[in-house]
N, C-alpha and C positions, 0 to 999 in steps of 0.2 A: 198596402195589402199585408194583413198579418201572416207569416211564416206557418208554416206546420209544427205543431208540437213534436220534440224528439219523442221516437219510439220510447214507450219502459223497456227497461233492461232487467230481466231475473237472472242471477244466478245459482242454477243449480250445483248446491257445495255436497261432494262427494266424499266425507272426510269420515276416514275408520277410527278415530281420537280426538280427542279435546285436541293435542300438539300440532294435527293436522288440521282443526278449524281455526287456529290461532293463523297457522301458515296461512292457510287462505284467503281470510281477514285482513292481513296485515299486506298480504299482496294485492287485495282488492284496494286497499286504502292508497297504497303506492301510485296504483293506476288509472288513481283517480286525481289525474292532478289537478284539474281544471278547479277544484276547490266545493264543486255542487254537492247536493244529496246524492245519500249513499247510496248506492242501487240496492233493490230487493233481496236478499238471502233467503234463499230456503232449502234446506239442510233435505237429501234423498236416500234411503238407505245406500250403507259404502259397499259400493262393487265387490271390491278386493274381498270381501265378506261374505258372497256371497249374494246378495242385495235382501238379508233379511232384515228386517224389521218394518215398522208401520210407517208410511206414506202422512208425512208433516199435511195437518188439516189445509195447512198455505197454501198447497200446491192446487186443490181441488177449488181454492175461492181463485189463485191465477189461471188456473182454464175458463174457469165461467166467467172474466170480464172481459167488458166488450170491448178494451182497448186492444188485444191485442201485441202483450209485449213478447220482446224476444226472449226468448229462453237458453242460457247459454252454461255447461255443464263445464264443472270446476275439480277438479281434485289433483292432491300429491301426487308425485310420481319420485319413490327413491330407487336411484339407478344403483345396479350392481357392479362393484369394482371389477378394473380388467384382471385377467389372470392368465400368466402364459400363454397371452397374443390371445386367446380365444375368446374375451367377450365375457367371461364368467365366473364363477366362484369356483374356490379349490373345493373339492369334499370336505376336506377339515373344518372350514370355513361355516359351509353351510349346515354339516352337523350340529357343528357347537351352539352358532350361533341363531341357526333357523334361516329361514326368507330371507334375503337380503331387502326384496322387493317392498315387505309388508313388516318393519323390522318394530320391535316390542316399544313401549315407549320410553324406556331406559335406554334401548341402543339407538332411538331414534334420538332422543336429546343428545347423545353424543356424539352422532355423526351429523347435529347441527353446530356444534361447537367445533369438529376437528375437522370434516370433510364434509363444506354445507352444498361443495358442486355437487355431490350426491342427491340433491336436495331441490325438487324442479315443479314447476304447477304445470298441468297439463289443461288446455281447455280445447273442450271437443270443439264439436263443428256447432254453431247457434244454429236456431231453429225458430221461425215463430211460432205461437200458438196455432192459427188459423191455420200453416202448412202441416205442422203435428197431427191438427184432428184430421186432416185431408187424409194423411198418411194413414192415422190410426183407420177411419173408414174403407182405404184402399187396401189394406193387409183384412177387415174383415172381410170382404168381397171374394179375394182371388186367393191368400193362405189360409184364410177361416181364424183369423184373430178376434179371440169374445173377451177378453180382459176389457176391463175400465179405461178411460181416457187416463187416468195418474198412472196406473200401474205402467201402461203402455209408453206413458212418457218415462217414466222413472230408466224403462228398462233400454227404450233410445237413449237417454241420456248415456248410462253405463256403456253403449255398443258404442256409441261417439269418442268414448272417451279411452276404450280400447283402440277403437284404431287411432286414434291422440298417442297412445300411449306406442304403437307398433312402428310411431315415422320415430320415434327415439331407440326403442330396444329393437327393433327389428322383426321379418316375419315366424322365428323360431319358434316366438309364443304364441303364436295365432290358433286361437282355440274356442269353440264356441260356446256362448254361454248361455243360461235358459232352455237350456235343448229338453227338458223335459214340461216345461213351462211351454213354450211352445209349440210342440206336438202334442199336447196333450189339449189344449185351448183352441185346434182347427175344428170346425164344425165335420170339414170331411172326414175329416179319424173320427167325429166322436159320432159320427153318421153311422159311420163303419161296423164302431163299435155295436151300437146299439142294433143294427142288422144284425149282426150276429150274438146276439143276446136275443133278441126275437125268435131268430131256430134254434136257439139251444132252448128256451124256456127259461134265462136267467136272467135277473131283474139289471134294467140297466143301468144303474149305479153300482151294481157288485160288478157289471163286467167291468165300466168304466177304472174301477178301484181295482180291479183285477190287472187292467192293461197298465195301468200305471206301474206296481208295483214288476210288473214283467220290464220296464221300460226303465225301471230303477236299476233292474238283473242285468240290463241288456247294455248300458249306455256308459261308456266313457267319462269320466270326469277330471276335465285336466286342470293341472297346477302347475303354474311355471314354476315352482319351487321345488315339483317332484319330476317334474321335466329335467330340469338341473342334476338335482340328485341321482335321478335314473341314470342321465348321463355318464357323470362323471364314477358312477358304480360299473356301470358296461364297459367303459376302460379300463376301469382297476383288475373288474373279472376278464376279460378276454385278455387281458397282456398277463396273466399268468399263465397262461398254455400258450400264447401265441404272442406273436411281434408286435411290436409299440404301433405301427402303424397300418391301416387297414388299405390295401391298393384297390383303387377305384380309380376311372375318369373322371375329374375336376371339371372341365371342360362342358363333359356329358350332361353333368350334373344340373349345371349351370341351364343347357340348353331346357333342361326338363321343368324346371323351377320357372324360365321363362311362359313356356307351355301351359306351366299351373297357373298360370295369374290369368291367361285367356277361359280354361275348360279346366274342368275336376280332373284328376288323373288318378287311377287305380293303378299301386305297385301290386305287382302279383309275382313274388319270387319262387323258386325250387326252396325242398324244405328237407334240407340236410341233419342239421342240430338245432340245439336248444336254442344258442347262439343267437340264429338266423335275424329272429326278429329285432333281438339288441345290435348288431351291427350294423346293419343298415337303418334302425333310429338314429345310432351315433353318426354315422356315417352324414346323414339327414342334419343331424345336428349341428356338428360342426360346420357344414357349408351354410346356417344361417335360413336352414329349409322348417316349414313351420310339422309338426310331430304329424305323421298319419294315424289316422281312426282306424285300429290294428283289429281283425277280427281274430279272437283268441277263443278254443277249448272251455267251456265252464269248469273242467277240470282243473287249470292252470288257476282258478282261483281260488287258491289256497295263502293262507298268512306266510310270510310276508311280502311272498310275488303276487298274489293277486291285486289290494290294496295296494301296491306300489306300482305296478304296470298298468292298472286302470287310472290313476291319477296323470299317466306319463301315457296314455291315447288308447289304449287297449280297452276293446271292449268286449266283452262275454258273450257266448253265443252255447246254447242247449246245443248237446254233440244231438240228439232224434227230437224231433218235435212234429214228426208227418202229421200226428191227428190232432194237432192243437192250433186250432184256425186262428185262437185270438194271438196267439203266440207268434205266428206267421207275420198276422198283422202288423203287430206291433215292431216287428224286423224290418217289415218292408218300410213304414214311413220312417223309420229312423234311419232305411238307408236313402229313403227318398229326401231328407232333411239334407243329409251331407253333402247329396249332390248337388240339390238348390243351392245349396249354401256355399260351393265349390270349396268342402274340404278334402284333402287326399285321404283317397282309403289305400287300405294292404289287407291282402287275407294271404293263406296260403293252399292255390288251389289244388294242391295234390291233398288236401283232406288232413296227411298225418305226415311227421317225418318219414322219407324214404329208410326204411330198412336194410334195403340191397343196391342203393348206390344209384339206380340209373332213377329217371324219373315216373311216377307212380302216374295211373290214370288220372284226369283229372276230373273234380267233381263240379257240376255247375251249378249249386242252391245261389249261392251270393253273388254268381254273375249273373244270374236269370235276374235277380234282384236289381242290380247295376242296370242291366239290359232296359228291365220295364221302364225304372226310374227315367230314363232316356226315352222312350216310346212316349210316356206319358208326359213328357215335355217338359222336365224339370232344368233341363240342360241344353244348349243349343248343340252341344258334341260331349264328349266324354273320351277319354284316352287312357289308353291301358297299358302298363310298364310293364313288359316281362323282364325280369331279373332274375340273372343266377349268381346263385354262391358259392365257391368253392374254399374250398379249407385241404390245406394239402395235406392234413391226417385230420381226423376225428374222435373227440372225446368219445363220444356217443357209441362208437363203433361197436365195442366189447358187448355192452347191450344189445345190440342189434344183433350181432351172430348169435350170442344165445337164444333170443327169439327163433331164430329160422330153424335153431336147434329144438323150437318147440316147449322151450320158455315162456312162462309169463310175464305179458310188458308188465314192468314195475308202475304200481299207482303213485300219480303224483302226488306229493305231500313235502313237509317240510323235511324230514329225513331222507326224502328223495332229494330233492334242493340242496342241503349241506354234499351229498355225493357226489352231485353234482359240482360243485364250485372243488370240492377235493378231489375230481379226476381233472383239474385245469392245471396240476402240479407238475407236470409232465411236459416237455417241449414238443408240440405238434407243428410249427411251423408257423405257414403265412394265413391268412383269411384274401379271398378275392371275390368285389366285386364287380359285376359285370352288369350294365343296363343295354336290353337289346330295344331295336325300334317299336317305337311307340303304334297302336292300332286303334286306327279312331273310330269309333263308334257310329259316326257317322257316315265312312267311306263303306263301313265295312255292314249294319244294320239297315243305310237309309235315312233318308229325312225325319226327325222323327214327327211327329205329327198325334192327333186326337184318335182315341181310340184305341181297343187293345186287337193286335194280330193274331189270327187264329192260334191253335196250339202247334197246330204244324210248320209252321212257319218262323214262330216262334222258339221250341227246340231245333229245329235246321238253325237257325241264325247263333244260338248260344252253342251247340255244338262243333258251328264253322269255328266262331269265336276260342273257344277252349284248345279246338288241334292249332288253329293258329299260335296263341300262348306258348303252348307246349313245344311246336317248333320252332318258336321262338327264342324260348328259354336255353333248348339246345343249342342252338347255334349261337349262341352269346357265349356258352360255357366254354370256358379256356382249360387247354391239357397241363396238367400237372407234370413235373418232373415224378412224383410218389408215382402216378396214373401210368404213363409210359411204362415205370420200372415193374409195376405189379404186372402186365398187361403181358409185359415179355416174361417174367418169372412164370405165370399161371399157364403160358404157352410151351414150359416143357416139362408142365407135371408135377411129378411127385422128385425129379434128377435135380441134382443139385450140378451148376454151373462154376466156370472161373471167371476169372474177369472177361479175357479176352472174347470166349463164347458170349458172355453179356453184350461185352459193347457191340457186337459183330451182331446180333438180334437187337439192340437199340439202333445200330446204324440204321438199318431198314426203316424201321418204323420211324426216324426220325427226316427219314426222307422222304416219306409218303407224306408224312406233317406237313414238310415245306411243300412239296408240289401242289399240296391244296390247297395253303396258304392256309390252314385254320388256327384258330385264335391258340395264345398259349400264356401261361400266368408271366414264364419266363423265356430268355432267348434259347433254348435247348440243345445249341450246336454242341456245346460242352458236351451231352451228354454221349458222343457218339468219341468218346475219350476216358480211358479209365479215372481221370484226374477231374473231371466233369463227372461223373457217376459214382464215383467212390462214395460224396454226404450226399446222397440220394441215399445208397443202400447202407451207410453209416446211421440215415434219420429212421429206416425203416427198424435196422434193428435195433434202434434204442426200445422201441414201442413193442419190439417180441415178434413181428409180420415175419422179419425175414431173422434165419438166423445164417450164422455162417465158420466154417470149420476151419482152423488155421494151420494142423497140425505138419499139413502135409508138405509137399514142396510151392505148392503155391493152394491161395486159400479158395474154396469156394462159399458158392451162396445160393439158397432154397428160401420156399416158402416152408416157416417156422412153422413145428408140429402145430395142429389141429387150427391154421391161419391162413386157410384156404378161405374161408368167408371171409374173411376180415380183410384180404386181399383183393379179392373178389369186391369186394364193397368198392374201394377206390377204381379199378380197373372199371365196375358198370357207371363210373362217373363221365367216362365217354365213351362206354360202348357204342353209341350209335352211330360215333363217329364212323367205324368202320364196319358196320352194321351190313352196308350195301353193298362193299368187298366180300364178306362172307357167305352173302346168299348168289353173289354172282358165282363163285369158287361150286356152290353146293350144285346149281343149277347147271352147268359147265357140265359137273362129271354126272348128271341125268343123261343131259344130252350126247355124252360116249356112250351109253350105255346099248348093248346089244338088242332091245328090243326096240327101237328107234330107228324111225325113217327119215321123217322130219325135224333133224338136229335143229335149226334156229326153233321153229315151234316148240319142241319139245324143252328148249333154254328158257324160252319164256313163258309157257305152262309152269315147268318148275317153280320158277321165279315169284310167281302170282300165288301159287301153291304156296309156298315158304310165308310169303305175305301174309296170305290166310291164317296158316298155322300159328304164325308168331304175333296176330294182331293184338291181342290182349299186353302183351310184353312191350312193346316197341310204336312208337308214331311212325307212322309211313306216310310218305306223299299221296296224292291222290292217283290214281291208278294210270292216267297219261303223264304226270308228272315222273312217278314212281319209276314209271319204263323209260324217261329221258336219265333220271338218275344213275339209272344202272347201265345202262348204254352209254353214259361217260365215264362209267367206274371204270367198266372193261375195255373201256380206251385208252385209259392209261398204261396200258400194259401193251396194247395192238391197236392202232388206230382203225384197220382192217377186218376187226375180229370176229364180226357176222360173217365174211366169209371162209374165216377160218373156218368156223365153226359148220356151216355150211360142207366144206369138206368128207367131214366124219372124225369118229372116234380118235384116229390118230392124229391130227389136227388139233380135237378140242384138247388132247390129253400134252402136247407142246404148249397150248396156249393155259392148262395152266397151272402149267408150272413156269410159266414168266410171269405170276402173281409175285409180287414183294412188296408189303407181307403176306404172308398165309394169313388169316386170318377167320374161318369157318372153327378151327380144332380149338381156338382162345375165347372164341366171343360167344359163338353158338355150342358147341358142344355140351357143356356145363346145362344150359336151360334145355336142349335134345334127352340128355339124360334124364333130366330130373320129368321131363314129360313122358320117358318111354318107363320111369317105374309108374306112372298111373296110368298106363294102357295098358300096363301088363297087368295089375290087378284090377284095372276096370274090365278087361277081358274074362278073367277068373271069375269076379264074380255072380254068384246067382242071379239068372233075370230077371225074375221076380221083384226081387229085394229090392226096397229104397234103399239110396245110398246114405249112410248118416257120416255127414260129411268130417265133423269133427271126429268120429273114430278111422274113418277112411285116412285121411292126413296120419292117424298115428302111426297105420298099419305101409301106409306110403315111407316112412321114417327107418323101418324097421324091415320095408325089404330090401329100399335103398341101402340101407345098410349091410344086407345078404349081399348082394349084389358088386358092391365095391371091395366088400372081403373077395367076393369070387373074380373079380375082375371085369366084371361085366359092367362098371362104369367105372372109369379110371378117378373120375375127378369129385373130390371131396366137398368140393362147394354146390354139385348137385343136391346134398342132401338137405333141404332148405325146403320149411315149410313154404316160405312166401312162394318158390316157386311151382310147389304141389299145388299149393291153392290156386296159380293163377292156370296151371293146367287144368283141372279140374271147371273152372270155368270156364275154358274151351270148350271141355266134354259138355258141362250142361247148356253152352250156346250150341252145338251139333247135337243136339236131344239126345243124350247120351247116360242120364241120370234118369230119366221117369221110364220108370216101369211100365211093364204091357205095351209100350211102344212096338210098332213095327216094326220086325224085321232087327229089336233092337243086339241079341247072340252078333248077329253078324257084322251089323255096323260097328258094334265094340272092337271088333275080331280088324276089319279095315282099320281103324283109328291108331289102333297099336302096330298096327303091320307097319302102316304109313312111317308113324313115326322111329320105329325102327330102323326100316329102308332110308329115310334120312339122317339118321345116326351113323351107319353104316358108311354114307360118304364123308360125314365129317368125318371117322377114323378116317377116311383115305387121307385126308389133308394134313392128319396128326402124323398120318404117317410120312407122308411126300414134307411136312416142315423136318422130321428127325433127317430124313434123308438131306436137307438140304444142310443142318447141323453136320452130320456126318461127313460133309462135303462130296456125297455121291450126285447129286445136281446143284445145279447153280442158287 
């Protein structure tokens, strides 16, 4: 019985040079020891390149015969030298020299002469013909692949021989390739497309050539060699304003990267600084994590961060595009690519950097996007990373209060960017970051399944989605030693302090800390010790925040003339912290109040009331939740305290002042104020009148500013457009802005009373904390 003839063997040689088909050659020859004919060669455009050029005529006569041979992809792989334990090149290195990976063929014949371990063939995974075309068939079916049977191989070859090349270098560079070659080649986009080319009346080749070029605008293009680069530029820059090393969980890390190899995982951080986004890539980097598809501002693409951060994962996104369908489009399969494809994304869903320090609404375009990608069943789950950043001072900062002062944000550009790198001259301290629990898509949306969910259903589920983030994010964020110390300085004003008064207001708050056990960047006991808090208020005033006067017999310390925002910035980095202390405090002295029967009712009317008032500012729990929150806030103080309260007046007015800390006259006061100067001129003005918002904010500036000369708001950090504006959208969620409304003289006239009357009991608090300064109560 005659034997079966061995299969043919092709190989597919992937070589970017002559020096690299020699390699390959010479190690085919090697490997062939048996002494037979040579196996088949046919040369495929080189990856590393790009994969351009024309498909060898070979390839299209080895699919059409009927024997059926294996198909087995061949190319170089030169490894990068280690460098200070991390796996990579110095900067120096890769300036001078270029790519380690893809090196010239001058320094490639040299590092075959001096260092040839650098020097490796990689061969993907073989393939037969007959499984190929299967394949290629099965991708036109379910992804809408319409390329040719070569192109289609050429480009498996190249994806084989990447992940070849990922069991050597690791998952760092895991980066996709063809991404515009393939979305652009599914029948369903190009369906899409032409639907909507059909209602618009534009020919469906110009839309097609439209979307592409949008998809050119839109998409990432990574390079392990500007991955590199990027890298080792992000340390150079951030360790000139801050510490050699960035504090994260290793551990953490570790667990997440697990995760990622099951389900796609979106990091969705708070958005501090500029920073943000380069530390936690580094951060990413060095644990050996492969770069996330960053959704970046089209702003931010300017020379030479644009081209250098879209090469290193960042992709561009139009800040408005409501009426540009095709432009939608082409967002949504690109982010439906990355999920099939389970690469990690990052956006940042507060929209912009926070300006005022606590966390901004968040916006849901790109998680809607994420959301459908998952309904439509691109992913069996999806997981979502909230992370926070903390920086215990801020380059950024000086920008940011002159905004609230009603500056214009500076446009990015290259002169922007050198400013940038020249305010890192300065010592700000540490970067921290923090990963809170992960929210799977699954627990949290549903099976996902065929079909798309009504609209309603739909925003409920991204909107559950986004408060959940956002309390997430919170509750990962760690107290700053900086945060503490602004928190207490901003609690007695415009008075300048000694030590002792300091530490005797840090002690407090540092024991509320511990009782809640909430997170902290550092161990804080110190600070409840002049010798502990001394570089705290030494780092403050290198940076101008605080200053401080020595002349006397001992020295004190204030917040630095006109450093009330700048203070205030770090301080809202955990306001929330204590967020539900201060509305319990506010809600307390309602219910003393002499027109009251029903003290508990009337404690938690208030309370709900506050809620209302401050929703735009603040995430609050859901409303049974919210009322368990605060019914353990005030048990730390009185386990008993419903029926204190219950009592009357003089009851609730003992219970509290066993508050410690105060904290209503530090946290809310500041946003009370800045809401009661636009009740007062929403009151004032004419009914009639549309309100035009951008000169209302100026004339809001300008009586805030009467007002703090007269003393009718003490605190300087009221005067902040960001918080005009967010009052203001209060008024226009309570119809408070359109004309001809109902009844609207009077409502105006209620709005500002309101918040008046709760100004009024924050001073009681400001006043009841001096009292307890003064050591008249405890």
């Amino acid at each position: 019985m005659e034997s079966a003839a061995p299969r043919r063997v092709v190989y597919l040689l992937d070589a970017a040079s002559k020096l690299e088909q020699r390699q390959l050659n010479d190690w085919i020859a090697r490997a062939n020891v048996d002494g037979g004919p040579m196996p088949e060669l046919i040369p495929i455009p080189p990856s590393r390149r790009g994969g351009r050029g024309r498909l060898d005529p070979r390839l299209e006569a080895c699919l059409a015969a009927d024997d059926d041979p294996l198909l087995t992809p061949l190319r170089v792989a030169w490894l990068a030298p280690e460098s200070n334990g991390r796996g990579g090149t110095r900067l120096r290195d890769l300036l001078l020299f270029g790519d380690p990976r893809d090196p010239t063929w001058v320094r490639a014949q040299l590092l075959l002469r001096r260092k040839p371990e650098r020097c490796s063939v990689v061969l993907g995974e073989a393939a037969s013909v007959s499984e190929l075309r299967e394949r290629w068939q099965r991708a036109g079916n379910t992804s809408g692949e319409t390329t040719g049977l070569a192109e289609f191989v050429a480009r498996q070859a190249a994806l084989a021989l990447e992940r070849a090349d990922r069991r050597i270098r690791g998952s760092r560079y895991k980066v996709p390739r063809f991404v515009r070659e393939d979305i652009l080649a599914r029948p369903a986009f190009r369906g899409q497309v032409a639907r909507l080319a059909r209602e618009t009346g534009k020919p469906e080749a110009a839309a097609l050539k439209e979307a592409g070029r949008y998809l050119k605008e839109i998409a990432a293009t990574h390079s392990p060699y500007m991955i590199d680069v990027t890298a080792r530029l992000t340390h150079l820059l951030y360790t000139q304003g801050y510490g050699e090393t960035l504090h994260y969980d290793r551990a953490r890390l570790a667990e997440i990267y697990a995760l990622s190899q099951r389900h796609p995982v979106v990091f969705l951080p708070s958005h501090k600084s500029n920073l943000d986004h380069l530390v936690l890539m580094y951060a990413l980097h060095e644990n050996g994590h492969p770069p996330n598809h960053t959704a970046g501002g089209i702003n931010m693409n300017f020379f030479p961060v644009g081209p250098l951060v879209r090469r290193s994962g960042v992709f561009f996104i139009r800040r408005t595009f409501k009426d540009n369908e095709l432009y939608k489009l082409v967002l949504r399969h690109y982010v439906d690519y990355l999920i099939e494809k389970r690469f990690p994304l990052e956006w940042y869903p507060e929209g912009g950097r926070s300006r005022s320090g606590k966390l901004l609404p968040l916006r849901y375009g790109l998680l809607a996007n994420v959301v459908d990608a998952y309904r439509r069943g691109k992913s069996e789950d999806v997981h979502l990373i909230p992370v926070a950043i903390a920086y215990d001072q801020i380059t950024d900062v000086k920008d940011y209060t002159a905004e609230q002062r009603g500056a214009a944000k500076q446009r990015e550009s290259f002169g922007w960017f050198v400013g940038v790198v020249r305010n890192m001259r300065r010592r700000y301290g540490d970067i921290h970051i923090r990963f809170g629990e992960p929210i799977s898509l699954r627990k949290v949306v549903g099976l996902a399944g065929p079909g798309e969910p009504d609209d309603g259903e739909h925003d409920l589920a991204v909107q559950k989605l986004a408060f959940e983030v956002a309390v997430r994010i919170n509750r990962a964020t760690p107290i700053t030693p900086i945060s503490l110390a602004t928190l207490s300085l901003l609690g007695v004003g415009d008075r300048a302090v000694t030590m002792d008064e300091m530490v005797a207001g840090m002690r407090r708050l540092v024991t509320y800390v511990r009782r809640r056990q909430l997170p902290t960047t550092v161990p804080i006991d110190d600070l409840e010790t002049p010798e502990g808090l001394a570089p705290v208020l030494a780092a403050l005033e290198e940076n101008g925040v605080v200053t401080s006067y020595t002349e006397g017999p001992e020295a004190v310390y204030a917040i630095g003339p006109e450093q009330h925002l700048t203070a205030s910035y770090y301080r809202n980095t955990i306001i929330h912290v204590f967020m539900n202390g201060a509305i319990a405090e506010l809600a307390l002295l309602r219910a003393a109040e002499d027109d009251v029967r029903d003290h508990v009712a009337a404690f938690w009317d208030e309370a709900f009331r506050l809620r209302d008032l401050l929703k735009f500012e603040f995430y609050f729990a859901e409303k049974d939740a919210f009322r368990a929150e605060l019914a353990a806030e005030v048990a730390l103080h009185d386990p008993h305290w419903e029926e204190r309260v219950a009592e009357g007046p003089a009851a609730i007015q003992v219970l509290v002042r066993r508050a410690k800390p105060f904290s209503a006259h530090r946290v809310l006061l500041p946003f009370l104020e800045a809401y009661r100067v636009v009740g007062d001129l929403l009151e004032r003005e004419p009914e009639p009148a549309r309100v035009d918002e951008a000169a209302f904010l100026q004339r809001c500036l300008g009586l805030g500013k009467q007002y703090q000369l007269q003393r009718r708001i003490r605190s300087a950090e009221s005067l902040s457009q960001v918080l005009f504006g967010t009052a203001l959208k209060l008024a226009r969620n309570r119809g408070l802005l359109e004309p001809g409304a109902a009844g609207l003289a009077e409502r105006r006239r209620a709005f500002a009373a309101e918040i008046r009357a709760v100004t009024r009991r924050a001073d009681v608090i400001d006043a009841l904390a001096a009292s307890r300064r003064a050591g008249v109560i405890e």
